[in-house]
C-alpha positions as CSV (number, residue, x, y, z in Angstrom):
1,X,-19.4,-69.0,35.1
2,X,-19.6,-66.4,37.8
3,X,-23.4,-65.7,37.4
4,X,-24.3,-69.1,36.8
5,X,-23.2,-69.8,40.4
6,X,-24.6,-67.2,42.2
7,X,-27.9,-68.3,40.2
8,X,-27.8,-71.4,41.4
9,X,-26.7,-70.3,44.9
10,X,-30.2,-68.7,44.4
11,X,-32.3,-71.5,43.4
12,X,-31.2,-73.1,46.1
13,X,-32.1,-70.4,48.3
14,X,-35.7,-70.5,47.3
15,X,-35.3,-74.5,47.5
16,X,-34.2,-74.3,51.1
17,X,-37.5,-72.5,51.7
18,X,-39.6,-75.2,50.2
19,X,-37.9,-77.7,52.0
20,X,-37.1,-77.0,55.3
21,X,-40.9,-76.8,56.7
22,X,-40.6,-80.5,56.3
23,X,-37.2,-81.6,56.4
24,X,-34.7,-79.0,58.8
25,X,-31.5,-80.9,58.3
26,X,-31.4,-80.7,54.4
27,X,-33.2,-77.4,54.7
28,X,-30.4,-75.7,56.8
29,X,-27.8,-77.4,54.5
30,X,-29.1,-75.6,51.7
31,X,-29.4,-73.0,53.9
32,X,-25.5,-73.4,54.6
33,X,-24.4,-73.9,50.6
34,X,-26.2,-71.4,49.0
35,X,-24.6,-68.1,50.4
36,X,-21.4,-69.7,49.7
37,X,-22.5,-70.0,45.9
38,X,-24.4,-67.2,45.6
39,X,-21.2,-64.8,47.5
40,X,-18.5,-66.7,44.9
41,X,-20.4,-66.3,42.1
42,X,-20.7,-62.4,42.4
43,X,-17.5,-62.0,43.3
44,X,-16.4,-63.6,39.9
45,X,-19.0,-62.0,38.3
46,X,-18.0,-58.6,39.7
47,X,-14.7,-59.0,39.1
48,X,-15.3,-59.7,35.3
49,X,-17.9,-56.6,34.9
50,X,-15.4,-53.8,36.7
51,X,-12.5,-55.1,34.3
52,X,-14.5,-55.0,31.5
53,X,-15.5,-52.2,32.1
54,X,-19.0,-51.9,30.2
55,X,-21.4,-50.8,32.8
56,X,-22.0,-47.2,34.3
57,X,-19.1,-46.3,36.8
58,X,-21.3,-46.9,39.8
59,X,-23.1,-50.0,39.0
60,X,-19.9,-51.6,38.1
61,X,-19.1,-52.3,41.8
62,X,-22.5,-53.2,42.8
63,X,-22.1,-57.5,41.8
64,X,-18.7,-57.7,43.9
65,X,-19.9,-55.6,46.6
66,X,-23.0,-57.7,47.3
67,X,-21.0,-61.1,46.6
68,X,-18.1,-59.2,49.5
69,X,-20.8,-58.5,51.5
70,X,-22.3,-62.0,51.6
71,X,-19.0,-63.5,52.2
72,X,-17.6,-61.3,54.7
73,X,-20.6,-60.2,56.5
74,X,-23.9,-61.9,55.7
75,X,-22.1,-65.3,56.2
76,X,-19.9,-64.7,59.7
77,X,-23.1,-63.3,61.2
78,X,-25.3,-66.1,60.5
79,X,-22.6,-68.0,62.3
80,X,-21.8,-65.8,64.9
81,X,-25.9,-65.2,65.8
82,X,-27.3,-68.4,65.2
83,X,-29.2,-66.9,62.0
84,X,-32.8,-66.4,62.0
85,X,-34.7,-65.3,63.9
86,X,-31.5,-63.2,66.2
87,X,-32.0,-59.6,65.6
88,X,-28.6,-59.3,64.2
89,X,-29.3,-61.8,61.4
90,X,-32.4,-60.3,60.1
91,X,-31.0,-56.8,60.3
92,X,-28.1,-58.5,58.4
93,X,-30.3,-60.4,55.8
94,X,-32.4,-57.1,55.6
95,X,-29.1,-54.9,54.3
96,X,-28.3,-58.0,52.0
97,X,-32.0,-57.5,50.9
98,X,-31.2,-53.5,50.3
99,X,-27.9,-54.4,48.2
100,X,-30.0,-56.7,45.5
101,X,-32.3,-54.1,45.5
102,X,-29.8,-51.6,44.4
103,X,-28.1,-53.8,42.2
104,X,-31.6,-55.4,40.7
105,X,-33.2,-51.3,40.1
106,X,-29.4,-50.4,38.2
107,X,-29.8,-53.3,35.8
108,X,-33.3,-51.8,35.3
109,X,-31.7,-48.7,34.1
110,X,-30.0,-50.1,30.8
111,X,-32.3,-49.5,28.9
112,X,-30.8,-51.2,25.4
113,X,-32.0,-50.5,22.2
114,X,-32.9,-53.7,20.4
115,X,-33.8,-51.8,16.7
116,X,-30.8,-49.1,16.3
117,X,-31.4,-48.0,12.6
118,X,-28.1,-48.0,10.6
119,X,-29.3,-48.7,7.1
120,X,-33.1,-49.3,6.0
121,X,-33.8,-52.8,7.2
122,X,-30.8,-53.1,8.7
123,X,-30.4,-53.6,12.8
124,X,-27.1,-53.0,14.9
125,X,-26.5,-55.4,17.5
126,X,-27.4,-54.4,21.6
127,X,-25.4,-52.8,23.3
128,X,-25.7,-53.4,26.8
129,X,-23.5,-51.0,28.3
130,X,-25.4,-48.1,26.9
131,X,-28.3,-46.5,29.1
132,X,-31.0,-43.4,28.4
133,X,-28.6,-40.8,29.5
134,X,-26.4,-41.9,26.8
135,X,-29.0,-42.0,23.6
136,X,-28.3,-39.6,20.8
137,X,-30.8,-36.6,21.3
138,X,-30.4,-35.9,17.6
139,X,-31.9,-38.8,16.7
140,X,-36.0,-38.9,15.9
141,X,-37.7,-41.4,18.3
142,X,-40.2,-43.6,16.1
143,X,-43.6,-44.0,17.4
144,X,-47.0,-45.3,16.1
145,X,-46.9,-48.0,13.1
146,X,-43.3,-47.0,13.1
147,X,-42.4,-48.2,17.0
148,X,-40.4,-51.3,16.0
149,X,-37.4,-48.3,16.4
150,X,-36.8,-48.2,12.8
151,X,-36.5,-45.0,11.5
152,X,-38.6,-44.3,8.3
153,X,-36.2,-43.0,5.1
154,X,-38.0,-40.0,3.2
């Protein structure tokens, strides 16, 4: 539930940018609502992940500090500055910008394995939580007419 809100805080994001060329009043009400979803919805999100603990220990935090950050920065200094175009807005949107970044290049990182062989023909489920730095050394990597990731038996 968490993520699907601060998705559609982000749609509406990207519709307030559409929109408010040609219509200001609903563009700065979506403007207005969509920090509000896109904050609550990582908070819950973030929440959810650190307790359940499957990510890497310092991505874990990264969803509830951006959806903390929008709510008790991003959003106070819009209404303290004015927003856009106030120096202290953009530098504000700009560290908001940073904190995606981080969060979008960590979930970049897992690196699941959709073909884990466990029995010929067989196929484990994904795990998510599992990255690169966690992949069994010992076992051969499958390339060529092989590079579905199941290893050949014989």
């Amino acid at each position: 539930m968490g993520l699907a809100s601060a998705i559609v805080g982000q749609l509406t994001i990207a519709a307030a940018e559409v929109i408010w060329p040609s219509n200001r009043d609903l563009g700065d009400v979506l403007f207005s609502v969509s920090p509000i979803l896109t904050g609550a919805g990582l908070v819950t999100a973030g929440v959810a992940i650190i307790r359940a603990g499957v990510w890497a220990r310092p991505s874990r935090f990264l969803p509830l500090t951006l959806g903390l950050y929008t709510i008790l920065v991003l959003i106070p200094v819009m209404i303290a500055s004015g927003g856009p175009p106030a120096p202290l807005a953009l530098w504000t949107i700009g560290g908001w910008d940073m904190l995606r970044f981080v969060l979008s290049a960590s979930l970049l990182r897992f690196t699941p394995a959709p073909f884990r062989a466990t029995r010929q023909g067989q196929r484990s489920p994904v795990l998510p939580h599992r990255t690169s730095a966690h992949r069994d050394e010992r076992v051969p990597r499958c390339t060529g007419r092989h590079s579905r990731g199941v290893i050949p038996q014989g």
